[in-house]
C-alpha positions in Angstrom: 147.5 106.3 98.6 145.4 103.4 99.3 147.0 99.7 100.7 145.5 97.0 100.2 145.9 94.5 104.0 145.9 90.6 103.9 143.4 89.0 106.7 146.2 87.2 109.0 145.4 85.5 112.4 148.6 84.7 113.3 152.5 84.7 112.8 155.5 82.7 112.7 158.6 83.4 114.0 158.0 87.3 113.2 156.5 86.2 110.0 152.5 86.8 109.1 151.0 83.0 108.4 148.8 82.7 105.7 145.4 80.8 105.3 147.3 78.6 103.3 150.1 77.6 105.5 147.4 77.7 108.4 145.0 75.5 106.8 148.0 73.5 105.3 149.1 72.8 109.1 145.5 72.0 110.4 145.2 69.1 107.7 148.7 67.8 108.6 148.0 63.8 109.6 148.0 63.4 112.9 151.9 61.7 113.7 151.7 58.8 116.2 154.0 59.7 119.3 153.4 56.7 121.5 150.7 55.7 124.0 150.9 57.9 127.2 151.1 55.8 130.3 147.7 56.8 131.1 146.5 54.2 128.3 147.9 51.2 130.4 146.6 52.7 133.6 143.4 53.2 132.6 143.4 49.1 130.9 144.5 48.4 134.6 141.8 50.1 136.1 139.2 48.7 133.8 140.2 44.8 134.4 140.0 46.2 138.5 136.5 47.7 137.4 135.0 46.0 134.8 131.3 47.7 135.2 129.2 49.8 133.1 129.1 52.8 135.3 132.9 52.5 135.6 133.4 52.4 132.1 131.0 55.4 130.9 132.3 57.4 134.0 136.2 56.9 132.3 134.7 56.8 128.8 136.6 60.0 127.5 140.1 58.7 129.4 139.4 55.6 127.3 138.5 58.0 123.8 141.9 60.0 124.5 144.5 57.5 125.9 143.6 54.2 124.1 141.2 54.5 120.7 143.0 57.8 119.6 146.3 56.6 119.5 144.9 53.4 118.5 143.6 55.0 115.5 147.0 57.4 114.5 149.0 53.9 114.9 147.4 52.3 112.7 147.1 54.6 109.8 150.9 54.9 110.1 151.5 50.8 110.1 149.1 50.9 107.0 150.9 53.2 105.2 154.3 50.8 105.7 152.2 47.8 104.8 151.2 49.5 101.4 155.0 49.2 100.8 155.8 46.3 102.4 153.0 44.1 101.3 150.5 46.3 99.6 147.7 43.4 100.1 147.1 43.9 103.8 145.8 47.0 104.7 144.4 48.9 108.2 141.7 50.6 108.4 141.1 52.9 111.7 136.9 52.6 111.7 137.0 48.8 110.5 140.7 47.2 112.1 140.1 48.2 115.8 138.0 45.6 118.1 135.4 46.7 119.9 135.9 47.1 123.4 132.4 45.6 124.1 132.5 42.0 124.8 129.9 39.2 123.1 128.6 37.6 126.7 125.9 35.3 125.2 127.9 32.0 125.4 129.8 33.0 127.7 130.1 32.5 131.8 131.9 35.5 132.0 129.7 38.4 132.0 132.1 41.0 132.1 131.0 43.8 129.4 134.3 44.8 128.4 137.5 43.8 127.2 140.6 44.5 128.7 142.5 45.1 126.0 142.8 47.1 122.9 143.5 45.5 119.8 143.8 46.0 116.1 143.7 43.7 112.5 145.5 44.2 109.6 143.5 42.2 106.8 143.7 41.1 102.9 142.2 44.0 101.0 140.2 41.2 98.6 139.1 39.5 102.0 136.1 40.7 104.6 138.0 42.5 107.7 135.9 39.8 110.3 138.4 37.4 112.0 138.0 34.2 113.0 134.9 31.8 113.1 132.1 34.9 111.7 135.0 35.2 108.8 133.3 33.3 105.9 135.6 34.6 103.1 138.7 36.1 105.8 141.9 35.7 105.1 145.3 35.7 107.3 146.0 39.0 108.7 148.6 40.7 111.3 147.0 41.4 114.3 148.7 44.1 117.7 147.1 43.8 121.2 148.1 46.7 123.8 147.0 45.1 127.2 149.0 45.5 131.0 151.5 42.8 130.8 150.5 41.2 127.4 151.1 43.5 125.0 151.8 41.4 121.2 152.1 41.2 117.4 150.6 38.2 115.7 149.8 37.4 112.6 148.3 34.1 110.7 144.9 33.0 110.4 143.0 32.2 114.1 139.7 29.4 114.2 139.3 29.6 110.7 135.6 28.5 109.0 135.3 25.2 108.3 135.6 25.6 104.7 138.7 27.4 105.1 140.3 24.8 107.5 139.7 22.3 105.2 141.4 24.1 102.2 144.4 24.7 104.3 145.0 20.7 105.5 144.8 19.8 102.2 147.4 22.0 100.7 149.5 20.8 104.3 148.8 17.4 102.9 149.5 17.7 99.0 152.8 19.7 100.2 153.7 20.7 103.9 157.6 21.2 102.7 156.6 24.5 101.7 155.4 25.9 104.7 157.4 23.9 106.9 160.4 26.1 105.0 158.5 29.4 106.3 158.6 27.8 109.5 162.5 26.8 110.1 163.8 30.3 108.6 166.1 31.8 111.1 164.8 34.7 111.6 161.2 33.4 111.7 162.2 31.1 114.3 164.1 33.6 116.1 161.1 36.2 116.0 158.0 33.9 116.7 159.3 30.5 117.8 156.9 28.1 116.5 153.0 27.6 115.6 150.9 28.5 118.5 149.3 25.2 120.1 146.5 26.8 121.8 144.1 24.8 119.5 145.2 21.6 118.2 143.7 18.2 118.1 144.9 15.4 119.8 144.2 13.3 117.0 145.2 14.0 112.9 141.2 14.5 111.8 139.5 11.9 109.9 140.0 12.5 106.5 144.3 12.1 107.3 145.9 9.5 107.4 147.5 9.4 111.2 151.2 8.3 109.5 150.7 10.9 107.3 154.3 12.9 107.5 152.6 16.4 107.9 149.9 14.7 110.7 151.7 16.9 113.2 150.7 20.1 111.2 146.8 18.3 110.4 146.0 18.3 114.0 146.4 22.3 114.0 143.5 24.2 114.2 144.7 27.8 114.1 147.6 28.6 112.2 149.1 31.5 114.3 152.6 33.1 115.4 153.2 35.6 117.8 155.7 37.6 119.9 155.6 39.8 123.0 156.5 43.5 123.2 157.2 45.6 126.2 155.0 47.6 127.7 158.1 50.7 127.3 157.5 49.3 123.7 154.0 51.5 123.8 155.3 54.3 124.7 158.2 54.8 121.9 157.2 57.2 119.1 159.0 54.3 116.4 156.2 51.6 117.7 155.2 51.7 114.0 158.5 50.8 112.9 158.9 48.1 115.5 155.5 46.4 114.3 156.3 46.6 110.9 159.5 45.1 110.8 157.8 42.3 112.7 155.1 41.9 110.0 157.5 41.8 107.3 159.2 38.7 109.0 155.9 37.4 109.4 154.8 38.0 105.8 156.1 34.8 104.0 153.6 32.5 106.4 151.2 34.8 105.4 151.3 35.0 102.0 151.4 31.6 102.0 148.1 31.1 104.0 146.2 33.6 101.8 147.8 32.2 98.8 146.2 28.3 99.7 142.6 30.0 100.4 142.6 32.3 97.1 144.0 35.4 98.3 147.2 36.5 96.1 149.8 38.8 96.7 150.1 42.1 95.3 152.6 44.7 93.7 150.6 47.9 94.5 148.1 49.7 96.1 
């Protein structure tokens, strides 16, 4: 009497796998377990050796212990924005910075950066960020660096065009966002606007007695907070960063909303 086998390669707990299951396994996302120390060290060793023939020599520690993981972490925070605030979205080929530096303007002519960092961006807005971001938006941004690793989120040196937009809704009505501002839990999280670029004078077009002047003079309209570097390492980083974002959300919204970029429902 004839049988008829099935092809197998392999078994599971004493029971033959099929090419199903197999193949079902194999397509499985890949699950985000935490950045192995070896990311850090190899950040450390690239501020210590911040040279071409350094970098391609290290180039696949770089590939495994930073990009990778990079990569798997953000596909998981962009599947919590889609239900947090289905808007913003992260995308592993177009949210991670490059880790090549822009030298041309600058006296430091170290080619790399020596961090790794991602953006999280309006879907209806480019994914550039600040001053090559002609139609950007505001965005959440995560930075995994030895001794400044961060979540952030607003809208950094926006485009002229865009700045101006945003002090005049600040000037028809800064109540609103000043509400954002003084929630507790905002304030608890993020503290206040980051000052790093503010005039020290409310611009021209203001009146300096106006009562938002204070807010006028800002140039970026950022927020920020630190996170361990253990923080890395924890398989529920996603979680961590996402519960951040949603804190963060109302400011914003309300940045996107000013330069024409609504919220939405659903993916």
């Amino acid at each position: 009497m004839a049988t008829t086998k099935k092809k197998t390669t392999g078994k599971t707990g004493g029971r033959t796998e099929s090419k199903a299951e197999r193949a079902s396994v194999s397509n499985a996302p890949e699950k985000f377990t935490g950045f192995r120390p070896a990311a850090l060290t190899f950040l450390r060793g690239l501020a210590r050796n911040n040279k071409r023939e350094w970098f391609e020599a290290n180039r696949s520690r770089y590939e495994t212990e930073v990009k990778r993981p990079l990569q798997v972490l953000v596909e998981e925070i962009d599947a919590r924005l889609g239900e947090i605030a289905p808007e913003m979205v992260g995308n592993p080929k177009r949210s991670i910075f490059r880790i090549y530096r822009d030298v041309r303007f600058s006296k430091d002519k170290s080619p790399y950066k020596t961090n790794a960092a991602a953006w999280f961006y309006h879907r209806d807005a480019g994914h550039a960020v600040g001053t090559a971001a002609v139609h950007g938006g505001a965005g959440f941004y995560f930075q995994i660096a030895p001794g400044e690793c961060i979540v952030a989120g607003g809208i950094w040196m926006p485009p002229a065009a865009a700045l101006k937009t945003l002090r005049e809704a600040i000037a028809d009505d800064h109540e609103e966002l000043r509400s954002i501002l003084r929630q507790p839990a905002f304030k608890r999280a993020f503290g206040a606007l980051s000052d790093e670029a503010v005039l020290k004078r409310t611009p021209r077009a203001f009146d300096p007695e106006h009562p938002a002047a204070d807010l006028l003079r800002y140039k970026s309209f950022t927020v920020s907070r630190e996170l361990s570097e253990a923080d890395m390492s924890n398989a529920k980083l996603p979680d961590m960063i996402a519960k951040q974002y949603a804190t963060m959300l109302p400011f914003v919204r309300w940045l996107n909303r000013v330069l024409g970029l609504p919220a939405h429902s659903r993916r």
